[in-house]
C-alpha atoms as one frame of an Amber mdcrd trajectory, in Angstrom:
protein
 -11.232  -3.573  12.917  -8.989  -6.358  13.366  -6.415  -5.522  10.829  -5.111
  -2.208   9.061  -7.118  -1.109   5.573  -5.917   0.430   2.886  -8.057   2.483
   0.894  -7.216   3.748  -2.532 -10.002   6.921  -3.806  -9.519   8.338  -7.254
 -11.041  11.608  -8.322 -12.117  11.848 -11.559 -12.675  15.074 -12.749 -11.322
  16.309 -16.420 -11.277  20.181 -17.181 -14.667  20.300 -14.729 -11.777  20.387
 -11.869 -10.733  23.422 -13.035 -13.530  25.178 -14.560 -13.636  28.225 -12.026
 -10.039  28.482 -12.846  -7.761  29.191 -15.466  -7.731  25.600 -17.507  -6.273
  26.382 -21.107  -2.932  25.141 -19.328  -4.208  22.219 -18.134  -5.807  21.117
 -21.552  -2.687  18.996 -22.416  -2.925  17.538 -19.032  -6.236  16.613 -19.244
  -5.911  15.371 -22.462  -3.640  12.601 -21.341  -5.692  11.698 -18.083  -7.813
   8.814 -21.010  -4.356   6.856 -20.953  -3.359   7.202 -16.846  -7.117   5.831
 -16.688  -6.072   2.685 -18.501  -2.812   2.239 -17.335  -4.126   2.842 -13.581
  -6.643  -0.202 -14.249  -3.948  -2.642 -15.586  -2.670  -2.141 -12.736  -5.510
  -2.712 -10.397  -6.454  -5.526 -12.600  -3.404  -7.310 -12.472  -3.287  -7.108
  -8.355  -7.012  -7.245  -7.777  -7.366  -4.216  -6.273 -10.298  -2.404  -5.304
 -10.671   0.792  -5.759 -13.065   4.207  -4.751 -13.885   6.530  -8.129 -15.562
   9.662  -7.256 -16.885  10.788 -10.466 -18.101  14.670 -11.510 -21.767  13.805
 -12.837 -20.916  15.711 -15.448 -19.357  13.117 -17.290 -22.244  10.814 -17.516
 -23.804  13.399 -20.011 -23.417  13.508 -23.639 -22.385  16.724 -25.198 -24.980
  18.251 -28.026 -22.087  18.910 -30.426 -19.220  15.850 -30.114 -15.318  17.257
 -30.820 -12.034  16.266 -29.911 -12.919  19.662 -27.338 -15.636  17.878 -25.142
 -13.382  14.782 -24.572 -12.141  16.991 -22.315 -15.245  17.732 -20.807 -16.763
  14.081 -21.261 -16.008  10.780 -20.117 -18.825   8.307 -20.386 -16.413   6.174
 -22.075 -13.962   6.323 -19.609 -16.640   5.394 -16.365 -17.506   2.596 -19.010
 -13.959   1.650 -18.588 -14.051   1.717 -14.892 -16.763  -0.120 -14.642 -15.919
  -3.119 -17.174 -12.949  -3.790 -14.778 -13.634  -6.232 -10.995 -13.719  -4.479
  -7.774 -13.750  -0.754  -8.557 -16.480   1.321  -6.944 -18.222   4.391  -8.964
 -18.564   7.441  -6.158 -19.563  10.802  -6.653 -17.835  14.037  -7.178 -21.129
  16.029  -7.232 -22.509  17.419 -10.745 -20.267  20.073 -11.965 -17.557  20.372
  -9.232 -18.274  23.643  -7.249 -16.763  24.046  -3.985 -19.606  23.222  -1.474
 -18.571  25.554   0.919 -19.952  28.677  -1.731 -23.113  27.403  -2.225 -26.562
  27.234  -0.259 -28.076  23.982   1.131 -30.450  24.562  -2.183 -27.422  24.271
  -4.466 -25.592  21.483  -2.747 -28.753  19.442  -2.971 -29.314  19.935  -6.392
 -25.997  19.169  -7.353 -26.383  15.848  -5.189 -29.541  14.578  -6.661 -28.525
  15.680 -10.170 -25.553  13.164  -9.515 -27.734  10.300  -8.227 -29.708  10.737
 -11.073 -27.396  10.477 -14.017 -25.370   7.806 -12.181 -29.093   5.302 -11.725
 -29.480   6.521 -15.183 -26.458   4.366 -15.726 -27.140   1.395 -13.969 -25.265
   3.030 -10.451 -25.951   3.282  -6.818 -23.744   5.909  -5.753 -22.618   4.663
  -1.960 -19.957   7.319  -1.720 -19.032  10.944  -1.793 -15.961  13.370  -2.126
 -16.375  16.746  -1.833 -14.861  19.213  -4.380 -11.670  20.053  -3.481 -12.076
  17.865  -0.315 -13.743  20.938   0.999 -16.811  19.860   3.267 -19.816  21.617
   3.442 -23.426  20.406   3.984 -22.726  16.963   4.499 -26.179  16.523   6.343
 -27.762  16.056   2.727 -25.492  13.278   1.988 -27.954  10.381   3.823 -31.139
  11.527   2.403 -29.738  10.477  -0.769 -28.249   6.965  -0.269 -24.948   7.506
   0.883 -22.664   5.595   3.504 -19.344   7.395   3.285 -17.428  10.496   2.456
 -13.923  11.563   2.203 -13.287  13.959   5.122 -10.690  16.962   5.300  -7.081
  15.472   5.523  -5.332  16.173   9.056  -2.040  17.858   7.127  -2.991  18.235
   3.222   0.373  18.843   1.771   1.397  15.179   4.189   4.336  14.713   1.578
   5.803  17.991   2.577   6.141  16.943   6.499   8.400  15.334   7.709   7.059
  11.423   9.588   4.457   9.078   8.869   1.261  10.393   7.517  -2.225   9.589
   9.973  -4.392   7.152  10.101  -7.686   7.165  11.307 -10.211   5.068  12.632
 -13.123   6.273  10.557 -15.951   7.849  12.736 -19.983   8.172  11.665 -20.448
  11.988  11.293 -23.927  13.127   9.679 -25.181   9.763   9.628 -22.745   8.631
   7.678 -19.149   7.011   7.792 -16.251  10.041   7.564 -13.176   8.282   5.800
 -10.351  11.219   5.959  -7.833  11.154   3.579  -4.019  10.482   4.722  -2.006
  11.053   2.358  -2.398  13.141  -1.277  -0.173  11.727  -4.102   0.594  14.915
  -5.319   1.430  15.422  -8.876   5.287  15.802 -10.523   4.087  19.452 -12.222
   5.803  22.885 -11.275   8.391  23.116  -8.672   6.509  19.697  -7.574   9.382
  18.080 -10.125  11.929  18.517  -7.599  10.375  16.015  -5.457  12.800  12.935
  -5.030  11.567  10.199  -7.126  10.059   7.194  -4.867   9.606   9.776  -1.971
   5.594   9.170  -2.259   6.080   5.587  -2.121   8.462   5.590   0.822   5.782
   7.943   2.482   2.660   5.675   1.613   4.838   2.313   3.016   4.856   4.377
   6.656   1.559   4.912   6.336   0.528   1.089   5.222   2.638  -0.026   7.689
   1.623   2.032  10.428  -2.365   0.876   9.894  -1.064  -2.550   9.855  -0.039
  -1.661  13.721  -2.808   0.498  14.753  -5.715  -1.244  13.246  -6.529   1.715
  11.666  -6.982   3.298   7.968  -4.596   4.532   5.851  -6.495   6.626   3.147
  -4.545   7.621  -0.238  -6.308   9.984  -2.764  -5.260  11.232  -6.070  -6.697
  12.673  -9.571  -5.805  11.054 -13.015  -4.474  14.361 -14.022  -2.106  14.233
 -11.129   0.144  11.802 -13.413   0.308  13.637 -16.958   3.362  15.108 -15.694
   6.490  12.395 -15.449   3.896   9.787 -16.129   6.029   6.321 -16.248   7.911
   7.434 -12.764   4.633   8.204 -11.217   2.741   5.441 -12.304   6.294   2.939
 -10.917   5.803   4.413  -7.873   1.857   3.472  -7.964   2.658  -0.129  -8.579
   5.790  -0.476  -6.168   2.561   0.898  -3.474   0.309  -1.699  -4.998   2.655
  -4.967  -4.830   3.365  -4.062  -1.537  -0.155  -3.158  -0.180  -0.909  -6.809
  -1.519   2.112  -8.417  -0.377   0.744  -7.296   3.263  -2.874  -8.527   2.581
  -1.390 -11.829   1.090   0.313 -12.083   4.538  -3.116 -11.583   5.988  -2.270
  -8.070   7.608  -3.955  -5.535   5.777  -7.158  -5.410   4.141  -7.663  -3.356
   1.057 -11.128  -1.853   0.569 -13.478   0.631  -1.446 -15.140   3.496   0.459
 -18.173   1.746   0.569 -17.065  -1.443   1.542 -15.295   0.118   4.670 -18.691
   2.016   5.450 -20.568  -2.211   5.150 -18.014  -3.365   7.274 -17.741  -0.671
  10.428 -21.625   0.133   9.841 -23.412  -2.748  10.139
């Protein structure tokens, strides 16, 4: 690479994130997660800003009995959304969001293919991959059915909670395809999580932006929609202060900011 990359990967899950879990508190967060979708793609919009959605297949689907309940379960209209707006990549989240480390080579594959299918069903080559929880597990499948990339484990997952500049990577081919690990998780303002000073994500994400513009190297920040129900219009300042300067960089010609995919064209060819 002859210049740092920033990479930006989004996943999209609703109450399908949480589904082995206890969600009846998270319904109200969900429920918001239709307007951080919208006001995450003015955003983008405005700066031209590509970004990596890893989508739960589940979505695609249309539920047998519509309610204001299976909004929470359903988001056609939201991918729609996505995909009506320039440079931002539809990836995959598997099917129905189980962790791939509890399920056979049998499962995993299902849930793969069942995501390829609904997503060509829908006019979309997936390209890219994020495992469940970030968890990996059987990433050998992931070739066999078109893909280029995934999101690998990050090196410290809680990165906001140490102290220095989060890592960068220089991504690596790993089951035939391109491993992009995360960096940094913009983690959300809920819980004891409130205390966090407001802009500390942003100053954290600038050292990490600044130190793949020296090392030629990726700096990978992830997030979910949901993330930002809590303290929404601080959060989503702190998003935008990270996206005028991520472009202020590339402007300068110093940083590159890329999709998943379009990492895996460039350092595959």
């Amino acid at each position: 690479m002859n210049k740092g990359i920033f990479c930006i990967s989004i996943d999209l899950e609703l109450l399908w994130g949480r589904k082995d879990l206890n969600y009846k508190p998270f319904i109200p967060k969900v429920d918001k997660v239709r307007k951080v979708v919208k006001q995450l793609l003015v955003i983008f919009s405005k700066n031209n800003i590509p970004v990596t959605w890893a989508v739960v297949g589940k979505l695609f689907t249309s539920p047998t009995n519509p309610s204001n309940r299976n909004r929470l379960w359903y988001g056609k209209d939201i991918i729609r959304a996505i995909q009506n707006t320039p440079n931002q990549e539809i990836a995959c989240h598997s099917f129905s969001h189980p962790e791939f480390t509890t399920l056979t080579r049998e499962m995993a594959e299902k849930e793969i293919a069942n995501s390829v299918k609904v997503a060509k069903m829908n006019g979309i080559i997936l390209k890219s991959f994020i495992f469940p929880r970030n968890k990996v597990a059987h990433g050998n499948i992931l070739k066999k059915y078109g893909f280029t990339s995934f999101r690998g484990m990050d090196k410290r997952p809680w990165e906001l909670l140490f102290p220095g500049t989060p890592s960068v990577y220089e991504p690596k081919r790993e089951y035939g395809v391109l491993n992009i690990p995360g960096s940094m998780y913009f983690v959300s303002a809920r819980g004891i999580r409130k205390y966090i000073p407001t802009n500390l994500r942003y100053l954290k994400v600038i050292l990490g932006i600044n130190k793949a513009i020296k090392e030629h190297k990726v700096f990978h920040l992830w997030l979910h929609p949901v993330d930002l129900a809590n303290n929404t219009k601080s959060l989503l300042n702190e998003i935008e202060k990270i996206i005028l300067f991520a472009n202020k960089k590339r402007v300068q010609e110093k940083l590159d900011i890329k999709t998943m995919s379009e990492i895996s064209d460039l350092l595959l060819k």
